[in-house]
N, C-alpha and C positions, 0 to 999 in steps of 0.2 A: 649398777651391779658390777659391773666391770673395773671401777676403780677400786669399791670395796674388797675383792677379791684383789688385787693388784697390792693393796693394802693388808691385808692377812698375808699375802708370800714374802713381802715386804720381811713385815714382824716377823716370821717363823725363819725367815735366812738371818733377824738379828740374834733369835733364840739361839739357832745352831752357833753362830758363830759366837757366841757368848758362852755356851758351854764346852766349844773345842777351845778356847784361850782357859776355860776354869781348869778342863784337864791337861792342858799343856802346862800353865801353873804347877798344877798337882804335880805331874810328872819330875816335872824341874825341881819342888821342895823336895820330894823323894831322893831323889838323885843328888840332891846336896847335902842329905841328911843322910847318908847313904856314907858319901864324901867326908863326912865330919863323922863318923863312928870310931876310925880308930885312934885317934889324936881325944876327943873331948867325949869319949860315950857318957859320963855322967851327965854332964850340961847338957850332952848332946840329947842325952835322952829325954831328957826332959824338954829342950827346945823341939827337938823333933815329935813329942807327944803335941807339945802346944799348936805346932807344925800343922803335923794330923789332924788335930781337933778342927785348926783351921782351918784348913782345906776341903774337912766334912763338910764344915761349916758352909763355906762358899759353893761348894759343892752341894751341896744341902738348898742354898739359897736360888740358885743358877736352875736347879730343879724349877723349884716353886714357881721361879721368873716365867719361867718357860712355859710352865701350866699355865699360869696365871694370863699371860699373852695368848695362846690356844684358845683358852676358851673366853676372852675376849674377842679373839676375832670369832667364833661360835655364833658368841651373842648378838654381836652386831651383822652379821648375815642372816640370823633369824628377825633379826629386828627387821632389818632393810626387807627383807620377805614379806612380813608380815605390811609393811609400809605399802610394798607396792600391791601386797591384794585389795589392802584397802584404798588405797588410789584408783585401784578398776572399779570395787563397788561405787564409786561415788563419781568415776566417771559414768557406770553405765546406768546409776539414778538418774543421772541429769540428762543423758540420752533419750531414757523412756520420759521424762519428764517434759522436754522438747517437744517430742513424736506425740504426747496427748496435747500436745497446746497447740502443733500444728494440725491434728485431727479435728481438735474444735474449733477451729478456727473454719478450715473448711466447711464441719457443716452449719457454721454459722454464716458463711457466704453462701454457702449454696440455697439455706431456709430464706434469706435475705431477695436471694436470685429469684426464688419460687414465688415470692410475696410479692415483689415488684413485675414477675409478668402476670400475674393474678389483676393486679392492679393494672396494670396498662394495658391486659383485656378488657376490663372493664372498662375504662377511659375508652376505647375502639367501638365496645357495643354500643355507647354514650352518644358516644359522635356518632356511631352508622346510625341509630334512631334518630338523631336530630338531624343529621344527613336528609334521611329518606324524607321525617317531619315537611323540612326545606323545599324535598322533591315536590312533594305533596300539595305545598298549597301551592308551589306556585302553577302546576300542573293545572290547579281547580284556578288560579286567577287566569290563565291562560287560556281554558276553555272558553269564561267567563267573557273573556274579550273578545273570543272570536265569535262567541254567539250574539256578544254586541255589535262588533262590525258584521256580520252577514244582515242584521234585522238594519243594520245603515245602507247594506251594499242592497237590500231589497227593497229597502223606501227608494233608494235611487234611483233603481231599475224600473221601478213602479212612475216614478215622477219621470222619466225618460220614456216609455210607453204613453204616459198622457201626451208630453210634447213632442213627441213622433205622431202620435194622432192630432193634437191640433195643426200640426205643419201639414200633415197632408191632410187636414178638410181645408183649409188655408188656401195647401195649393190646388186642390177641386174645384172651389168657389172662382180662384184668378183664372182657372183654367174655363170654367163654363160662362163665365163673363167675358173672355178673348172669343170664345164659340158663337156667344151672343152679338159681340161686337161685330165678331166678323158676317156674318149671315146680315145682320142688319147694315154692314156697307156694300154689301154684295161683290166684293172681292177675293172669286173662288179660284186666284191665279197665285194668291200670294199663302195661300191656307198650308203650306205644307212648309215655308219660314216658321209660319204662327207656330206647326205642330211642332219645331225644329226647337222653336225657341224654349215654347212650354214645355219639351221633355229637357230643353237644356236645362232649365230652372228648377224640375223635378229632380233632376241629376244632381243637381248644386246644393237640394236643401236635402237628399238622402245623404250625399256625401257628410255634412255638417251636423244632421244627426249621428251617422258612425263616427266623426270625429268626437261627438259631446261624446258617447255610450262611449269612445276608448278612453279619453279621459277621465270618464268615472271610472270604468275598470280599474286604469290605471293605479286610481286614486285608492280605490277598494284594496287591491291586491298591495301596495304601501302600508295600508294599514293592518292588513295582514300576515305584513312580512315580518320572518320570525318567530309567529305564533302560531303558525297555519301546519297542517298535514297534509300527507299525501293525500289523503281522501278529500280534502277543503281545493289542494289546487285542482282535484280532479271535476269536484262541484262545480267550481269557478269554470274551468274551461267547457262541461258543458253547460252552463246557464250562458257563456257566452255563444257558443255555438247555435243553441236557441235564438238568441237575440239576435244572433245575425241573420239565422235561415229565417225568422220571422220577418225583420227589413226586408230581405231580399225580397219573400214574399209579398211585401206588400210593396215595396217600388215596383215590382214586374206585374202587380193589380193595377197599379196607377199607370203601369207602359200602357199597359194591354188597355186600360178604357180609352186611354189618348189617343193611341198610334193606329194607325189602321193598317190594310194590308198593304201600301206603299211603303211602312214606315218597316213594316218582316222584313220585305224583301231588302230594303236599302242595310240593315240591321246584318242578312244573311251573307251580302254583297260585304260587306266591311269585316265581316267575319273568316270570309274565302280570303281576300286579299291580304288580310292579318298573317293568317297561316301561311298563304303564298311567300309572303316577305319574312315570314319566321322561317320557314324551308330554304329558303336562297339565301339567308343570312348565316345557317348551319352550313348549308352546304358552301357558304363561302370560306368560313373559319377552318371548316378542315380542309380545307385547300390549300390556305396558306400553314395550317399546323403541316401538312407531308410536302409544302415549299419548304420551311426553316430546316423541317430532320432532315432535308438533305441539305449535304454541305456543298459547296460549288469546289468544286476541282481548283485547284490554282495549279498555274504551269511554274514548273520548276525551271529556274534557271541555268545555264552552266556555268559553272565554279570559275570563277578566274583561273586557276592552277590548275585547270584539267588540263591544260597544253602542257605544264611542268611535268605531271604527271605520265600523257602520254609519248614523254620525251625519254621520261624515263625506262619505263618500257620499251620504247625500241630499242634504243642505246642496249640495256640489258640481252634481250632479245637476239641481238646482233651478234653478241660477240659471247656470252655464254650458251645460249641456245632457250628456246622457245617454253621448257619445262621443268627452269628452274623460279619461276613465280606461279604461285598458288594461287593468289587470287590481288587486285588492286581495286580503291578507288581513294575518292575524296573524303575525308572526316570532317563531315560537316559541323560537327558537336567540337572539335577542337581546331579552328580558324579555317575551315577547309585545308586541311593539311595532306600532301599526295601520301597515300599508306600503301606500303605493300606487304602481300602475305607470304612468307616465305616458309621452305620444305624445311628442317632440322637437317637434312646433309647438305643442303646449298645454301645454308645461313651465312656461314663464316666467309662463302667463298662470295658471293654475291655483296657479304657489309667491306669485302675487300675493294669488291671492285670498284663500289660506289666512292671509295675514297679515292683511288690511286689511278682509276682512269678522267683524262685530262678534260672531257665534257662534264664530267659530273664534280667531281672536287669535292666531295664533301669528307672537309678536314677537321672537322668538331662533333664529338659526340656532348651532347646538352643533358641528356637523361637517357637513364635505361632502368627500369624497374620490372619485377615480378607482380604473376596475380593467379589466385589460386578461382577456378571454373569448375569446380568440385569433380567435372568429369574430364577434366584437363589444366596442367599448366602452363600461362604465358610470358612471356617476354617480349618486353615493349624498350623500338629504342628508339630514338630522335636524333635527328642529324644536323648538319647546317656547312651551307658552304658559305665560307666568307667570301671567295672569289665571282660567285653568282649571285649570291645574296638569297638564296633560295632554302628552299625546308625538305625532308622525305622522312619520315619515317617507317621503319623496319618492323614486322613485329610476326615471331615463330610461335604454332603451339608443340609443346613437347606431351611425356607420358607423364600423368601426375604419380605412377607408382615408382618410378623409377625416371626423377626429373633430372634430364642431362642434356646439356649442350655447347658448345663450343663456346672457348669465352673470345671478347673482342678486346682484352688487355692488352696483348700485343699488335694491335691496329691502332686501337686507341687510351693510351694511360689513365683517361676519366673513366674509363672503365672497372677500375682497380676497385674502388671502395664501392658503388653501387651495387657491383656482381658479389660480392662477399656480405653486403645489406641485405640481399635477396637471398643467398646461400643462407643468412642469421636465420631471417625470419619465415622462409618459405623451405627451404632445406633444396633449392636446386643447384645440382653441379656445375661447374661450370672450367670442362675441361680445358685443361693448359693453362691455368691460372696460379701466376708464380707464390700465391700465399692465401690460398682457400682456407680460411677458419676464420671465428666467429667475429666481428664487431664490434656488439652493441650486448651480445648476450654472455655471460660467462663460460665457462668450456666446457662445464659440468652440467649445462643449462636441459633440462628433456622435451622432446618434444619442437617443433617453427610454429612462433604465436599465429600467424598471420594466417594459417592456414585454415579451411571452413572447419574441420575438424578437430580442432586442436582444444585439449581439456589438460586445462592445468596437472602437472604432476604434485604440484602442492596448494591444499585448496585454499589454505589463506593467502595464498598471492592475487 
């Protein structure tokens, strides 16, 4: 649209300008004919009619030209109009034409959607009935087994009952033929071996039957395993329970016809003494259980270095006075090392002396670090004399809200970078120190890491 129109202003500046040259022409014939009147009026008049005519003429024409452009550019702005509304219709056909294909499309996925979980419900019901099917027999071959092994574990039961009964008329018969035996050699001295031996033997062939019946149990319950219910192992245990209390019953039938009243008493005696040696066997173990929880005392020795130590002390003692140590000993946890505790006002003055008086010498500081005690700050510093060969270290607690204390740069140079590592990361002062700022951290840095409390001021760090 914008060229067409650019193109009509075009045309319509040729127009004008094509009719302002027709009447400057005109003008100019005029004005020459004008010029030629008084010398040639008859040629003249006559050329200046022909003049005129032509001039109308062109001027006549130059009209026409003009309309004639006008309303070609008219036409072609109506055309161009007419082009672009038809261009919308047929763009917004194919729009709506679009919007129904992707309508039906839609619910031809979604009818699609509908058919296939339709379907794969039913594939679901499919399988859970053949599922359950599955459950089902094998439920019923299950049972099926287990009512076969119980009528095996019952014949067996039953077949172990006979040979519990034949073992003990067995051993009846051995036992009333030793009775016979005996009576007919008339050896009433030795009758209480014979009764010893027979209930030993009585012993020997009950035990052998509870090992056959646990053997079959065993066997029973194998073949049961897996298939069995709570109700079947509860069966099981008591049909064994039975079979026991009836054993038992019947070997304490078989004591009791054997033994006679020598054989109670001896039974009741071994019974006392059992208990006896069960009672001093507990009462032994917890004897020694409250020996082991207690632990033996060990003696502590003295430290090699306690003479270093209480050298030191005096020496200190002597010559600055009695109360400027806090407290001493040995660090057992780092080489037995002499420690001492010092005040915050007799720090500076005490790590002086230890250097610069001529018993102690200690001309090398090796470390000095910070440590944050949430309800206090420390300073820990280690010394060394080369001329004794000896160790002490120093160590002050100050206030953690306001940590300050004397620095030992100018005692000792090594001191420079650690007091300013502990100033980085702990934030303690450390007065008279010729270049207090930071390290390791930038200047801008917020917050001393090192400290229990310290939370990032930016939390992706």
């Amino acid at each position: 649209m914008s060229e067409d129109k650019e193109l009509a202003k075009k045309k319509a500046a040729a127009a004008a300008k094509a009719k302002a040259a027709a009447l400057a022409k005109q003008k100019a014939l005029e004005k020459q004919a004008q010029e030629s009147e008084g010398t040639e009026e008859s040629d003249d008049k006559e050329l200046a009619k022909k003049k005129a005519a032509a001039a109308a003429k062109a001027k006549a024409a130059a009209l026409a030209k003009q309309k004639a452009l006008e309303k070609q550019a008219q036409e072609s702005e109506g055309t161009e109009e007419s082009d672009d509304k038809e261009l919308a219709k047929k763009k917004a056909a194919a729009a709506a034409k679009a919007k129904a294909a992707a309508l039906a499309k839609q619910k031809a996925l979604e009818k699609q959607a509908q058919e296939s979980e339709g379907t794969e419900e039913s594939d679901d019901k499919e399988l859970a009935k053949k599922k359950a099917a599955a459950a089902a027999k094998a439920k019923a071959a299950a049972l099926a087994k287990q009512k076969a092994t119980e009528s095996d574990s019952t014949e067996q039961s039953l077949d172990d009952k006979e040979l519990a009964k034949k073992k003990a008329a067995a051993a009846a018969k051995a036992k009333a033929a030793a009775l016979a035996k005996q009576k007919a050699s008339g050896q009433s001295e030795e009758a209480p071996d014979d009764d010893a031996k027979a209930k030993a033997a009585a012993a020997a062939k009950a035990k052998a039957a509870a090992k056959a019946k646990a053997a079959a149990a065993a066997k029973a319950k194998a073949m049961r395993d897996g298939t069995s219910s709570d109700d079947d192992a509860k069966a099981k245990a008591i049909a064994a329970a039975k079979a026991k209390a009836a054993a038992a019953a019947k070997a304490k039938a078989g004591r009791a016809g054997s033994a006679g009243d020598d054989d109670l008493a001896k039974e009741k005696a071994k019974a006392i003494a059992a208990a006896k040696a069960k009672a001093a066997a507990a009462a032994k173990a917890r004897a020694a259980g409250a020996g082991a929880s207690e632990e033996p005392i060990e003696e502590t020795k003295p430290s090699p270095n306690q003479k270093y130590l209480d050298k030191y002390v005096k020496v200190i003692n002597e010559h600055l006075g009695e109360n400027v140590i806090e407290d001493s000993y040995i660090n057992t946890l780092s080489k037995d090392v002499p420690t001492l505790v010092l005040k915050p006002e007799t720090y500076f003055k005490v790590a002086q002396f230890l250097k610069y008086n001529e018993q102690l010498g200690f001309d090398y500081l090796s470390e000095l670090h910070g440590s944050d005690f949430k309800k206090h700050m420390e300073v820990y510093v280690h010394l060394f004399s080369f001329k004794n060969k000896q160790s002490v270290a120093i160590k002050v607690k100050i206030d953690r809200d306001q940590p300050e204390i004397a620095s030992l740069q100018p005692l000792w140079e090594g001191a420079n970078w650690p007091e300013r590592e502990a100033y980085d990361l702990l934030g303690i002062t450390f007065t008279g120190h010729p270049n207090l700022k930071r390290i390791l951290l930038p200047d801008d840095w917020v917050g001393y890491p090192l400290r229990k409390d310290y939370e990032p001021f930016d939390v992706e760090v």
